[in-house]
Each structure stands twice: as C-alpha cells, then as structure tokens.
C-alpha positions as CSV (number, residue, x, y, z in Angstrom):
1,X,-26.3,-12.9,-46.7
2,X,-23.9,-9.7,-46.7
3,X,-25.4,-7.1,-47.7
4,X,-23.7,-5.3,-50.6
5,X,-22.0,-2.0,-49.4
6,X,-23.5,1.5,-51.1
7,X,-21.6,3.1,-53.4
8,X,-19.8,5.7,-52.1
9,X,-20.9,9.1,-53.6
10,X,-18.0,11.3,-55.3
11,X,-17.0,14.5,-52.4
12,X,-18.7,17.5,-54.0
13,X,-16.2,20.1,-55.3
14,X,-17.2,22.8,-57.9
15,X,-15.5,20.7,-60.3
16,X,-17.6,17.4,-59.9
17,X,-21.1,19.5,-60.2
18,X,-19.8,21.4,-63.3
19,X,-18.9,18.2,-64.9
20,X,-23.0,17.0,-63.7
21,X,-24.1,20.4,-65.2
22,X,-22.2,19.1,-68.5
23,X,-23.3,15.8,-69.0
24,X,-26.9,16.6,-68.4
25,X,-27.3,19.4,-70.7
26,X,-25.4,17.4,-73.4
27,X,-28.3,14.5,-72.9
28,X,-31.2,17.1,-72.1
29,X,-30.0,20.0,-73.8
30,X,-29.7,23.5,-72.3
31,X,-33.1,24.5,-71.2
32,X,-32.9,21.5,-68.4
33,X,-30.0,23.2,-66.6
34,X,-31.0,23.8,-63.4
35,X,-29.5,24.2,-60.3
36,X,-32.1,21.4,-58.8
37,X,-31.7,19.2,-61.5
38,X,-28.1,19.6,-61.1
39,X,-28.6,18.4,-57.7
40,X,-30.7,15.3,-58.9
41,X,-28.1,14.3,-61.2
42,X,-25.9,14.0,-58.3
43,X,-28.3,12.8,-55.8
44,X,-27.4,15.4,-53.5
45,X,-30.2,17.8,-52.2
46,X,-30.1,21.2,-54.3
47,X,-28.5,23.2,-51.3
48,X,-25.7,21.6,-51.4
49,X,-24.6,22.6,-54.6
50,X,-24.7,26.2,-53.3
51,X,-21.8,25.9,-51.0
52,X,-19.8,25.3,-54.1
53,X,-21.2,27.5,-57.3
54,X,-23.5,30.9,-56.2
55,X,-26.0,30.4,-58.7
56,X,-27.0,29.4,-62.2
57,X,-25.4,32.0,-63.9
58,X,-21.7,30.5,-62.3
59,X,-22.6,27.6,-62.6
60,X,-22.6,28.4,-66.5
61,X,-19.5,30.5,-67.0
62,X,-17.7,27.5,-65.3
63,X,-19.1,25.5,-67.5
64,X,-18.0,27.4,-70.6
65,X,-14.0,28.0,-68.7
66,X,-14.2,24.4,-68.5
67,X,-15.1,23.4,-72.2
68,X,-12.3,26.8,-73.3
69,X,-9.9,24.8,-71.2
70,X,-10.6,21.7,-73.2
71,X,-9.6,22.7,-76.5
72,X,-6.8,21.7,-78.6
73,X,-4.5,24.8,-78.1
74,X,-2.4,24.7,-81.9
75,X,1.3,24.9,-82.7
76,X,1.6,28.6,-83.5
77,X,2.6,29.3,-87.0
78,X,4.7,32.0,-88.7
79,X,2.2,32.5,-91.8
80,X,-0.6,34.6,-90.3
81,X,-3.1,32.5,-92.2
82,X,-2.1,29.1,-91.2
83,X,-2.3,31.0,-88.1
84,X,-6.0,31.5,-88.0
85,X,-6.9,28.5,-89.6
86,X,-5.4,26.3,-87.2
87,X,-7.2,28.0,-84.7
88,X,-10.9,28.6,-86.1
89,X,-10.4,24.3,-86.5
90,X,-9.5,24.0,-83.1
91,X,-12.6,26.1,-81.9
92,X,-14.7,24.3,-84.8
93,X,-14.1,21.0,-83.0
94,X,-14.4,22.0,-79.8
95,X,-17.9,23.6,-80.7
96,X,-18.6,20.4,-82.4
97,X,-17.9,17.9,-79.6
98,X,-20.1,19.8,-77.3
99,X,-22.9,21.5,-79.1
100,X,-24.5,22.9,-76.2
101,X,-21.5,25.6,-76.5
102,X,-23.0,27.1,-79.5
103,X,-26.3,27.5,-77.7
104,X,-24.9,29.4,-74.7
105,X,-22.4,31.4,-76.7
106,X,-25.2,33.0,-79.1
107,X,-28.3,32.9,-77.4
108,X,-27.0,33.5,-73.7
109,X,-24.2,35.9,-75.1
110,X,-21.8,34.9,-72.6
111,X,-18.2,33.7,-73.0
112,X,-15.3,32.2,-71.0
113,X,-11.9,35.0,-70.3
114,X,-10.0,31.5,-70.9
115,X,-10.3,31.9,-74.9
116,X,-8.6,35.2,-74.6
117,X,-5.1,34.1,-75.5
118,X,-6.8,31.8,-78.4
119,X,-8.6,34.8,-79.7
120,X,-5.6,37.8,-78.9
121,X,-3.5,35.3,-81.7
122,X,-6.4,35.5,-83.9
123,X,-6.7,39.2,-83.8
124,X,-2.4,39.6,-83.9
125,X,-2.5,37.1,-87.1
126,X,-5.3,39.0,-88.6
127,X,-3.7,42.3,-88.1
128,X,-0.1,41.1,-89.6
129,X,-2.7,39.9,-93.1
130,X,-5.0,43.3,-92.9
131,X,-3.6,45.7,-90.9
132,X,-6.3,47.7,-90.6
133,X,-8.5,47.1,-87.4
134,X,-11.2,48.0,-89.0
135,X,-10.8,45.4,-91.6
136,X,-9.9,42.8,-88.7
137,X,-13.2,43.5,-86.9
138,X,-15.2,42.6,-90.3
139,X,-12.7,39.5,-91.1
140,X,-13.5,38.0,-88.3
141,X,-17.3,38.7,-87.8
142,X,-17.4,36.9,-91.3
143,X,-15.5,34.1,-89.7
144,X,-17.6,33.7,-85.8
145,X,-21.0,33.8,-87.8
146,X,-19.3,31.0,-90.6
147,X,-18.4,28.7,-87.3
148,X,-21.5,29.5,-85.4
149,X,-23.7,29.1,-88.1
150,X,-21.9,25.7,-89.6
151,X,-22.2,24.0,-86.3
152,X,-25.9,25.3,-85.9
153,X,-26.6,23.8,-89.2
154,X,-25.0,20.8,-88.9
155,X,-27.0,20.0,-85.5
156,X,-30.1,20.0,-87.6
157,X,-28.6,18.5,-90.9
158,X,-30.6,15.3,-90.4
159,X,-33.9,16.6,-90.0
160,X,-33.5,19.0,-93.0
161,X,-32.0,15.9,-95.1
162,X,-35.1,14.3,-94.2
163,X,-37.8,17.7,-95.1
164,X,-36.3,17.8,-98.3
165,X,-36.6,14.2,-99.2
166,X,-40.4,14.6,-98.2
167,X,-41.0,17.2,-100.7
168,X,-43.1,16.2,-103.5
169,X,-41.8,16.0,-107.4
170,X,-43.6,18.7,-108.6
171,X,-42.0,20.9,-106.2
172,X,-38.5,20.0,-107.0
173,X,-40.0,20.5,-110.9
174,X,-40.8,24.5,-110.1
175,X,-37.5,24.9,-109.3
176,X,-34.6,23.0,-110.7
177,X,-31.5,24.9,-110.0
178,X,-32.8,24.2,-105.9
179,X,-33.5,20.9,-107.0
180,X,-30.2,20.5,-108.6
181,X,-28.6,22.2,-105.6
182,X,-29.8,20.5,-102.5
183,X,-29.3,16.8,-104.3
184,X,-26.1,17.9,-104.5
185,X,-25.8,18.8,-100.7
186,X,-26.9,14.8,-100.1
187,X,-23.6,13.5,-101.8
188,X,-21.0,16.8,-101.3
189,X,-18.7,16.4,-98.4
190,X,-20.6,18.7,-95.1
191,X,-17.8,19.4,-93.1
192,X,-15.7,21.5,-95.3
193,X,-15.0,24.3,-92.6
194,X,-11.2,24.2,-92.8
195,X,-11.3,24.9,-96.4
196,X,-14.2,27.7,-96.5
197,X,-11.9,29.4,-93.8
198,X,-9.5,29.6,-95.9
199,X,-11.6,30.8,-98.9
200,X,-12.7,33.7,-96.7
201,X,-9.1,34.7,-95.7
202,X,-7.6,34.4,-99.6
203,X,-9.9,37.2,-100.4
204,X,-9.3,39.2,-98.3
C-alpha cells in the first residue's frame, strides 16, 4: 500500500508565525504567547522563528500592525462628528473581533504606528468640534476608556449575568433600585457603543 505523502509544512515567513502567534492567543489567551509555544504551534523548533521576528516583544508589535491593518478604514465624512463616530465603530469592532487587542493595548501599553492616520482624523475632527487641544485631549480620554472598558466588559458579560442571577432574594430586597437596575441590563440591548459615542460628543 502507498504510503500517504506528509503534508507539506507552510515556508516560514514573519508573516506565517505572526498569524501562529494570533490564532494561539485568541484560543489560549495572552499569557500563552511564547516564542516556544509559537514554535509548537507551527511544529518548527523555537530557533527557527528567530531568523524571522527578534524576540517576543516583535513578535507582539507585529501582531498588533497586523490586527491595525485589519480594520475597516471609514469613508471620511464632512461633519466632524460623523467623523469620529465612524471611526471609534470601526476600532470598536476591530477590538471586538479580536479581544486579545484590548489586553495588550492596556495592560502591555503598547500600540501599532499603523493607527496613526486612523487616530490623526480623530484628533483633526475633534479639533474642528472643540478647538481647544486641551479639550480634545479630555474628549477623547472619555472616549479610549468608554471603548476599552465596553469591550473589557462585555468579555466578562456572561459570567457577571450569571453572579447576579446567583444572588439570593433578600439581597436584591436591600437594594431595589440595583435590583431594578441590573434586571434591566438582562433585557436592554449591550452593544449600544455607537450611540453612547455619540451621547458623549453632543455634550460636549
């Protein structure tokens, strides 16, 4: 009988282990992302990789140009708010297809020079509505902690869902207005970012 022949293993580039570096951190999360599990993904030994990426720490900034290059660039607009709102969605659903982003943006403080032009319309838009820079700088603070938080939250929505239904009655009894509150959060649409954006720029 013939034997069946191996399959052939993909020619490392930089881009093939980034994309391993990807998919095992979205499976495994962030804290497995390691330059020899990397390797293992791959089935290469770990050395190998190193002829392509120096080290962790490029292997994660290509990992975050890659995801900045994967985002939905919007149709500029004219109205400086539809302006920024059509861009904070596009990084919203970017962050929210890959939640390991999130992670590595807050709690690595790094970040990708490939969201530059995303973000230079952002501050131009904002600076057109405020025009004052001081102003911009708070305006959008308000609006990086409202996506990084919202996608944060929604990552654990489930399990917190399932805390608060746990609860005993005579808890929920103490305090009625939380009560009335969080059973509300059960039927009231989550993903409301687009709109909360624009709550935040129509008062300023």
């Amino acid at each position: 009988m013939a034997r069946t022949p191996p399959t052939p293993q993909p020619k490392l580039s930089r881009d093939v282990i980034v994309e391993a570096a990807i998919a095992l951190v979205e499976t495994e999360g962030l804290d497995a992302l390691s330059m020899r599990r990397v390797a293992a993904h791959l089935d290469r030994a770990p050395m190998s990789l190193y002829r392509h990426v120096r080290n962790r720490d490029d292997l994660l900034t290509a990992m975050l140009d890659t995801a900045a290059s994967r985002i939905e660039t919007p149709d500029r607009h004219a109205d400086p708010r539809e302006e920024v709102v059509a861009i904070m969605v596009a990084l919203h659903r970017r962050l929210r297809a890959e939640p390991w982003l999130v992670q590595l943006l807050l709690f690595e403080g790094r970040f990708s020079a490939h969201i530059f032009p995303l973000i230079e319309r952002v501050f131009a838009a904002l600076d057109t509505l405020l025009g004052d820079v001081g102003n911009v700088v708070d305006v959008y603070a308000i609006l990086q902690h409202y996506l990084y938080g919202e996608c944060l939250s929604y990552q654990t929505r489930a399990q917190r869902l399932a805390f608060q239904n746990a609860l005993p009655h005579d808890t929920w009894a103490a305090y009625p207005v939380t009560a009335r509150v969080f059973n509300a959060t059960r039927d009231h649409a989550f993903d409301e970012f687009e709109r909360n954006v624009r709550r935040v720029l129509d008062t300023t």
